[in-house]
C-alpha positions in Angstrom: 80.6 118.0 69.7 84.0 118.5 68.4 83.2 120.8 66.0 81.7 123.0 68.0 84.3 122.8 70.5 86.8 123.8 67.8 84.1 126.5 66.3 83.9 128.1 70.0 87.9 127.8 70.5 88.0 129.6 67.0 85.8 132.5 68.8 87.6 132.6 72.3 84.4 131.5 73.6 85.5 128.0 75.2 86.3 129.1 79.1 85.0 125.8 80.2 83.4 122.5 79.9 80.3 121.3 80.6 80.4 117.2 81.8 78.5 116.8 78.7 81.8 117.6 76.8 84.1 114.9 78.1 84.6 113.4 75.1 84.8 109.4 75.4 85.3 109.8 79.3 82.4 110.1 79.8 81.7 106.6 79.4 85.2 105.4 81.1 84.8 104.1 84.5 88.8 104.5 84.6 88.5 108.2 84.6 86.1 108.7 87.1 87.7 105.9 89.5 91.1 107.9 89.0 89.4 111.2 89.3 87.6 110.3 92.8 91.2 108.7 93.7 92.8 112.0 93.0 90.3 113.9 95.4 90.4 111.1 97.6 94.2 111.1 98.1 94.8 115.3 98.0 91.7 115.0 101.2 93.7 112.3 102.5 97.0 114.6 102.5 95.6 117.9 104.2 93.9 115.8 107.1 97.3 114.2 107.7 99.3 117.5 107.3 102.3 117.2 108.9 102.4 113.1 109.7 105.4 110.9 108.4 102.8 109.2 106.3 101.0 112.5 104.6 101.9 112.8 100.8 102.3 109.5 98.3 100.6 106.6 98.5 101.2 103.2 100.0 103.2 104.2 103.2 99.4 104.3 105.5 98.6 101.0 104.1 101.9 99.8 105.0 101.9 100.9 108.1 98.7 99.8 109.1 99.3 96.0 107.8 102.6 95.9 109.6 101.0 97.2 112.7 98.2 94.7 112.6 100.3 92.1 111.4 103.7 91.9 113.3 106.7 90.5 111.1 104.7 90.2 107.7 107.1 90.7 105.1 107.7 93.4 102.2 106.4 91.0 100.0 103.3 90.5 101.5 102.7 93.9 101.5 103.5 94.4 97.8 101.1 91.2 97.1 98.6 93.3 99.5 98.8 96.9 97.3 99.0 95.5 94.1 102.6 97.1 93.9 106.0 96.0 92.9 108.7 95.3 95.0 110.8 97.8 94.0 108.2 100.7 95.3 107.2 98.8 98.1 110.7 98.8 99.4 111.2 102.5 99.1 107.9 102.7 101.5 109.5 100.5 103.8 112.9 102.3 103.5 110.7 105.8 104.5 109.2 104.0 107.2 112.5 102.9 108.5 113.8 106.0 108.3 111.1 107.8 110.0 111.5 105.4 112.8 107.9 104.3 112.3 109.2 100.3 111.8 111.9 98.1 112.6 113.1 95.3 110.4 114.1 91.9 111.7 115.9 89.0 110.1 114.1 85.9 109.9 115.4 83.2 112.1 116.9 80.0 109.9 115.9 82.4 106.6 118.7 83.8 105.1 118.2 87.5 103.5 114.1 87.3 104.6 112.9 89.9 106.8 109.9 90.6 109.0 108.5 93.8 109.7 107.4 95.3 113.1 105.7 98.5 114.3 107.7 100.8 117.0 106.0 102.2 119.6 106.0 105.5 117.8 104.8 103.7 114.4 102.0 102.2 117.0 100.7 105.4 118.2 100.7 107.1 114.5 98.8 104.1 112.9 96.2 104.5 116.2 96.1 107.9 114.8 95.6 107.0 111.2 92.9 105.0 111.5 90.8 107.0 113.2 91.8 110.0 110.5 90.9 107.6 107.4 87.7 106.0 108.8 86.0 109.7 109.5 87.9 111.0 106.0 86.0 107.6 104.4 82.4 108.7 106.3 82.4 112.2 105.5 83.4 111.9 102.0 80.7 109.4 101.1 78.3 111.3 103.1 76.0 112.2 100.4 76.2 108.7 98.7 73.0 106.5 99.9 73.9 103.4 102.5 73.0 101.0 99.8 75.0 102.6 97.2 78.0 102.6 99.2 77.6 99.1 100.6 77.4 98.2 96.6 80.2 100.1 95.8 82.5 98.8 98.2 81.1 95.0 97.4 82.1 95.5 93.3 85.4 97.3 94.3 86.2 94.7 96.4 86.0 92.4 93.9 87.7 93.8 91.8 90.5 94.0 94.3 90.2 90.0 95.1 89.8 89.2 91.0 92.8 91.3 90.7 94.8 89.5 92.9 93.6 86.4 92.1 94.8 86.7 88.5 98.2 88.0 89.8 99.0 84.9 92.2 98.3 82.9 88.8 
């Protein structure tokens, strides 16, 4: 296959690929998990256009935790998205800043903080969640019930064996 990649290339005949010609990707369920991801998440950012949390990743799931979880902490979050703490506090810094969430010592905890929605944050997470559920629907339209309820059992999985390992 190479070769005659090279012997088109050589001729100016290459304008494309064919999915045949994806080398050892083909084979890689990494690159087709981060291609979907990548369509996924630029969906994602045109059907939030203009909200706080549009662009990035991580600020909708933190928002939505925090909303449905009054005065969880950063850390739980980071645990949550498989993040480190360091990027998980910039989220929470832009949610801060964007007047979506309010942080709130701990009582009898020194330097621990809980995180809680505003009403503002409340009414754009409201919003989200009725953005990502129809994104989720239409996207995976064409993919049979049964296939989807598999793929969501193995990525979940994945997910919980992922975490599992890290708590180790």
């Amino acid at each position: 296959m190479r070769e005659r990649n090279l012997d088109k290339i050589a001729n100016g005949s290459l304008a494309s690929l064919d999915v045949e010609d994806l080398d050892c990707l083909d084979d890689l369920l990494s690159f087709y998990v981060r291609s979907a991801s990548y369509v996924l998440s630029t969906d994602l950012d045109s059907r939030l256009a203009n909200l706080e949390v549009a662009r990035g990743t991580g600020k909708i799931t933190a928002l939505l935790l925090i909303d449905s979880h009054p005065g969880i902490r950063a850390s739980a979050i980071a645990e949550a998205t498989l993040r480190d703490r360091p990027s998980t506090s910039r989220i929470i810094t832009q949610l801060v800043r964007n007047k979506l969430i309010i942080k709130r010592e701990t009582p009898g905890e020194r330097r621990a903080f809980g995180l809680y929605i505003t009403p503002s944050g409340h009414v754009l997470a409201e919003k989200v969640r009725g953005i990502v559920k129809t994104q989720s629907d239409e996207f995976f339209a064409f993919v049979p019930q049964d296939d989807r309820d598999a793929l969501m059992r193995i990525t979940r999985n994945i997910y919980r064996k992922i975490r599992e390992e890290r708590a180790k």
